[in-house]
N, C-alpha and C positions, 0 to 999 in steps of 0.2 A: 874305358867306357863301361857304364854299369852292364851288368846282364840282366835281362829280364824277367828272370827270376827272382831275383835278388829285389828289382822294383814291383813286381807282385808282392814282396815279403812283406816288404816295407810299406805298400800300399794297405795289407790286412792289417800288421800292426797300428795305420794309423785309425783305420775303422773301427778297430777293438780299444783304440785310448779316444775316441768320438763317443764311444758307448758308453764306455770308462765314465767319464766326464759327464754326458748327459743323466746319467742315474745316480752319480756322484753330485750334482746341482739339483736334485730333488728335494735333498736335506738341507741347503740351503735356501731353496724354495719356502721350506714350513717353517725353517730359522727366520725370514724374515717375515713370515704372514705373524706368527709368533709376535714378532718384534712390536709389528702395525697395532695388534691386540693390545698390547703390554700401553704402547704409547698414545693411542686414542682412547684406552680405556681406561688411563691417569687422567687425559687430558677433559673424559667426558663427564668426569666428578668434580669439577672444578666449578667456581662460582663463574659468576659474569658470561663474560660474550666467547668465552674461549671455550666453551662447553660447544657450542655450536661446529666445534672443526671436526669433530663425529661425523658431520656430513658427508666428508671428504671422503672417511673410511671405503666404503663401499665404491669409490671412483678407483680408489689405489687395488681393492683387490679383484676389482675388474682387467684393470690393467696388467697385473699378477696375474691374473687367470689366462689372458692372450697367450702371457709368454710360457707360461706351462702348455698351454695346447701347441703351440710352436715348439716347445721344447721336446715335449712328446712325438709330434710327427715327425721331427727330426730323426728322434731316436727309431722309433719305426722304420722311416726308410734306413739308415744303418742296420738294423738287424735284419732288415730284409736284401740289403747288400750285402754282409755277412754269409747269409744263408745262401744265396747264390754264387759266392763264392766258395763256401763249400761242397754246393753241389758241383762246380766247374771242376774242381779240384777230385772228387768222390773221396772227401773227408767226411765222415760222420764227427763232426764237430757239435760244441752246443746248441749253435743256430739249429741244427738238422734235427736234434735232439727234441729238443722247444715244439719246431712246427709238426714233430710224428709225434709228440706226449701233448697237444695242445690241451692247455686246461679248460675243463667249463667255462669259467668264468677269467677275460683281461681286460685292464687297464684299471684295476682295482686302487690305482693312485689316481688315478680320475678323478673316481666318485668320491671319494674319500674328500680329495682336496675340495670340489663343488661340495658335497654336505657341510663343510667345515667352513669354508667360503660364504655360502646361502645364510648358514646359523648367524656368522658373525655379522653381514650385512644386516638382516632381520634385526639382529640387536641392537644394532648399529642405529638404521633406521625406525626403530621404536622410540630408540633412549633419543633422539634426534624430532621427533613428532611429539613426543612427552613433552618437551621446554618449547616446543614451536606453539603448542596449544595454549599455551601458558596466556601467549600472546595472541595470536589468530589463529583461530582451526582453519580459515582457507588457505593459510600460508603453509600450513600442517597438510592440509591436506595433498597441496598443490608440491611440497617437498617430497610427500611418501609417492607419489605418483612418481616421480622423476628417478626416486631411489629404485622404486619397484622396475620400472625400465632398468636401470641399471643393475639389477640382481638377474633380471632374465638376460642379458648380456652375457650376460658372467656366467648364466646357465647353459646358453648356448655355445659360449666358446670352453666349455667344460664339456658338453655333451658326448655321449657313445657313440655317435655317430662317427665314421670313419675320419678321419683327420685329412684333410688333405695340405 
């Protein structure tokens, strides 16, 4: 029979390879906003009707944006299970460390990701209203409107506000 020590061990270990993992999937996170960049912003210099799939951009890094803000309060609750675990324990551990030196300023991958996010939609949504006017400013019009909804989307699910 295991002891219960032994499954507290193993219980901390798997919350510190959860942490592991969630801050280790951040750089995949901008490897693939990256990627979106790289591949919409071939496919937006392109002659004909395939210029127009720019559109989409700003749907995908909305959708990108969710799972960061999920990813993130994930990670949060973890470090705040971390922390209470080493308060159970009277480890001064890094959690403990963290919450007594709290910095000025967190979630600086936040903002980061939303400014980088916002930019790209903006650009997105310009170089997408540029070829639309070509043909209808109401169709232009009627596209940046639906883009601009979906950049404040992306705002909010990016936002400082607490995660829940």
């Amino acid at each position: 029979m295991m002891k219960l020590e032994r499954l507290a061990e193993m219980d901390y270990e798997a919350a510190q390879s959860e942490k592991r993992d969630k801050l280790n999937g951040r750089l995949q996170v901008w490897s693939l906003l990256i990627a979106l960049v790289g591949a919409f912003g071939l496919a937006s210099v392109q002659s004909g009707s395939i210029a127009y799939i720019v559109g989409v951009l700003p749907l995908l890094v909305a959708c990108l944006a969710r799972y960061v803000r999920h990813s993130e309060a994930v990670l949060d609750q973890v470090k705040e299970y971390l922390f209470q675990k080493e308060l159970e324990l009277k480890y001064t551990g890094y959690e403990c460390w963290r919450v007594k030196h709290k910095q000025a300023k967190s979630g600086e991958h936040l903002r980061a990701f939303r400014s980088c996010a916002v930019l790209i939609d903006v650009i997105a949504t310009g170089s997408l209203a540029i070829r639309l006017a070509e043909h209808s400013i109401v169709l232009s019009v009627v596209v940046v409107f639906l883009e601009a909804l979906v950049i404040c989307l992306t705002c909010y699910w990016l936002s400082d506000t607490k995660r829940k």
